[in-house]
N, C-alpha and C positions, 0 to 999 in steps of 0.2 A: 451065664457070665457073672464074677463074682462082684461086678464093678456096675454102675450106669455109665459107662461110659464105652464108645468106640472110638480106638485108634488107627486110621487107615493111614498107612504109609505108600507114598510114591514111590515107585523101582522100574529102573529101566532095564537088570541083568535077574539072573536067577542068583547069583552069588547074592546080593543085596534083598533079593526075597527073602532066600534063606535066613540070613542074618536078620531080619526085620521081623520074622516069625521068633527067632532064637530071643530077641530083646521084648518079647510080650505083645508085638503090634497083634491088633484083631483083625485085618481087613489089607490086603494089597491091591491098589491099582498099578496093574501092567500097563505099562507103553514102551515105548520102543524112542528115539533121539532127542531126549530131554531139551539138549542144545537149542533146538528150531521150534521149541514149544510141547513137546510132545504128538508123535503120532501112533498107529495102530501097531500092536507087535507083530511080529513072522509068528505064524503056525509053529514052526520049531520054537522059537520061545514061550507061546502059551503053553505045549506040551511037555516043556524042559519043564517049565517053574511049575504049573500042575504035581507031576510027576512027585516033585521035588518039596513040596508047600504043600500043608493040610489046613492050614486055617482060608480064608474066601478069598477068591482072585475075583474082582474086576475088573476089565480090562476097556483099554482107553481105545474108541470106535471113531477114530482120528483120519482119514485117506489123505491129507497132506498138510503143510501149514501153512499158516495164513488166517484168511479170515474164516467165518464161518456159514458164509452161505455158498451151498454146492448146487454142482449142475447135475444134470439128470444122470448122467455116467457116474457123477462120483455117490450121487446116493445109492446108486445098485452096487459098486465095490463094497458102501456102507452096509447094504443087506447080505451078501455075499458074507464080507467078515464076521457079522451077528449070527449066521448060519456056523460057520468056521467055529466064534467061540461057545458057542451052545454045543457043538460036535466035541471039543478037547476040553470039557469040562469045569468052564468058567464059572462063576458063582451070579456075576452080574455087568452089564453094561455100564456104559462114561461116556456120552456124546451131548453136543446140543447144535442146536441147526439156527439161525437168523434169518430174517429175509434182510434185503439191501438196505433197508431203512435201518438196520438194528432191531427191530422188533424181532419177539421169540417166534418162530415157524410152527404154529404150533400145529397145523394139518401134516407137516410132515415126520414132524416129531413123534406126532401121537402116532402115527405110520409105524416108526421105527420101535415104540414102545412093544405097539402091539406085536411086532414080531418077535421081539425080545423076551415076549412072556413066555414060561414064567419067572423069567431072570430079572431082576427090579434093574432099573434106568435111573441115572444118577445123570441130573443134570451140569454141566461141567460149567467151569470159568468163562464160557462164552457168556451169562446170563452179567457177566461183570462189563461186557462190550455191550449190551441192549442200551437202548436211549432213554428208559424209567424204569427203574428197579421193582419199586410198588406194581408197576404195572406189567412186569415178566413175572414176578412172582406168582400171579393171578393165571399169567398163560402157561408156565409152567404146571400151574396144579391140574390144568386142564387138559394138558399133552397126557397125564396120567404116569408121569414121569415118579418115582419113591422120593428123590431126596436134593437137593441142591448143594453143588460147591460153590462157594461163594467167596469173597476179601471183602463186601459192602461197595464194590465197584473200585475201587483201592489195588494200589501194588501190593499190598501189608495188608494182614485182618487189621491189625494194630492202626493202622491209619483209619479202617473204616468201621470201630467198633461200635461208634452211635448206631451208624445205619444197619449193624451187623444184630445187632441187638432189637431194634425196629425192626428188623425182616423177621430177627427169630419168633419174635412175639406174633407176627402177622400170618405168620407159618405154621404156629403151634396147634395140634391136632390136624393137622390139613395135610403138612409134606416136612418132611426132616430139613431143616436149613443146619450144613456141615461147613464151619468156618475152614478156611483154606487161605496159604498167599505167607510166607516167610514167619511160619511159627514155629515156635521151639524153646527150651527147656528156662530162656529166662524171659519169654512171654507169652505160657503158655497158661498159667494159672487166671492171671487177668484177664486171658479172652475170655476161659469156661465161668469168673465171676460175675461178666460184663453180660455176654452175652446168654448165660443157661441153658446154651445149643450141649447137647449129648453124645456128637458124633464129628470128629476134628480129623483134618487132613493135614500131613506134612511129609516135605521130602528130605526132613531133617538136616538144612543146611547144602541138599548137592541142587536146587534150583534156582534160577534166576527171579527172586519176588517180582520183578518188572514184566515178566513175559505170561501170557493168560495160562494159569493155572498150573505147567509146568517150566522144566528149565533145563540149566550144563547138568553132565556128568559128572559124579569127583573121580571115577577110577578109571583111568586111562591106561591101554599098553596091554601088552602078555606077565608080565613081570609079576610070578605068581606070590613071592611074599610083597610086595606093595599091594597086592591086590587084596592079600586078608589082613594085610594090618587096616585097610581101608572099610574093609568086611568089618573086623573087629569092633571098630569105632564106629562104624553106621551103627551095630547092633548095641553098643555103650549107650546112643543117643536113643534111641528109641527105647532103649530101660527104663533112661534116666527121665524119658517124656508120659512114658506108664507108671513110674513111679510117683511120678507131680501130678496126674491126672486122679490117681489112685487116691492118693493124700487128700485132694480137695473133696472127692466124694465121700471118703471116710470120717471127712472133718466136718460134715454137713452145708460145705458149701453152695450144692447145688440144688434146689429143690425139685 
């Protein structure tokens, strides 16, 4: 990759995959009804967008919304799916599990890790609902989890750059901490200066920053030219978010 940097974009359709590979993203995370937070895709759509996308899909290992501790039946839908996207050719997992308290699960996580192998496990926006950041980070590296999404416990990276920045550092050579949470093209430079994380998550303007990690759709309807003019501009803004990411590493921004 010519850059230090990763840009993983949020998609809920394969049209918006598309387009998000076309504007230079590195990395897609699938999910499936942004609206209710994001949950797991239908097998028809990890195989559509596969099919359709040659850069990495990981797909979001969600069984419904809400909060994020599950009961015994939803963990095994959870293993089932990790089976599913290992079968239609996923690149990598996106889950995280809590017990009641808020704290990170980490016996069941590491569970879910380990089936997941050899697909890396990216720990998602639930690590922003835990009750001490400092201290999921620690259970995170131990579930054996690759990377964490994070906002610093924040609706906004923006809001939680101090903490974003102290987790990076806390994180550094241990587990990738990937800022996540309403970033994009006019505050996207300031996170990678603030915080010197090397791997950025956005769903460039179609989610709600309030809700854990994902959000709405913007393209709604059959209506096939509203749909690519919607296309077109997804793919504009993800250009124009590789091109700022670009710039700051070529300017020797980030060490």
């Amino acid at each position: 990759m010519p850059n230090r940097f990763v840009l993983e974009i949020c998609v809920e359709s394969v049209d918006h995959a598309v387009a998000a590979e076309r504007g230079g993203a590195h990395r897609i995370e699938l999910c499936s009804d942004l609206s209710s937070g994001g949950i797991t895709p239908s097998a028809g759509l990890m195989q559509t967008t596969r099919r359709h996308v040659r850069v990495p899909i990981h797909v979001l290992i969600r069984p419904r919304a809400g909060n994020f501790c599950y009961s015994d039946h939803e963990l095994e839908i959870m293993r089932n799916d990790i089976h599913a996207a290992k079968q239609f050719g996923m690149d990598g997992i996106v889950l995280g599990i809590l017990h009641k308290s808020t704290r990170v699960d980490i016996e069941r996580t590491k569970a879910l890790v380990e089936l997941a192998h050899p697909l890396p496990v990216t720990f998602h926006r639930a690590f922003d609902a835990s009750e001490n950041l400092e201290t999921s980070l620690e259970e995170v590296i131990q579930t054996g989890a690759s990377r964490i999404l994070t906002s610093g416990g924040q609706p906004r990276a923006t809001d939680g750059l101090s903490t974003l920045a102290r987790l990076a550092q806390a994180a550094r050579g241990r587990i990738l901490l990937m800022p996540g949470g309403g970033i994009n093209s006019k505050n996207v430079v300031r996170i990678v200066r603030t915080t010197l994380a090397q791997e950025f998550h956005t769903s460039v303007g179609t989610s709600h920053p309030g809700s854990t990690g994902k959000g709405s759709s913007l393209s709604r309807g059959n209506d096939v030219t509203r749909s690519s003019l919607h296309s077109a501009l997804f793919e504009q803004k993800v250009a124009k978010l590789v091109s700022l990411l670009g710039s700051v590493f070529h300017d020797g921004g980030v060490s």
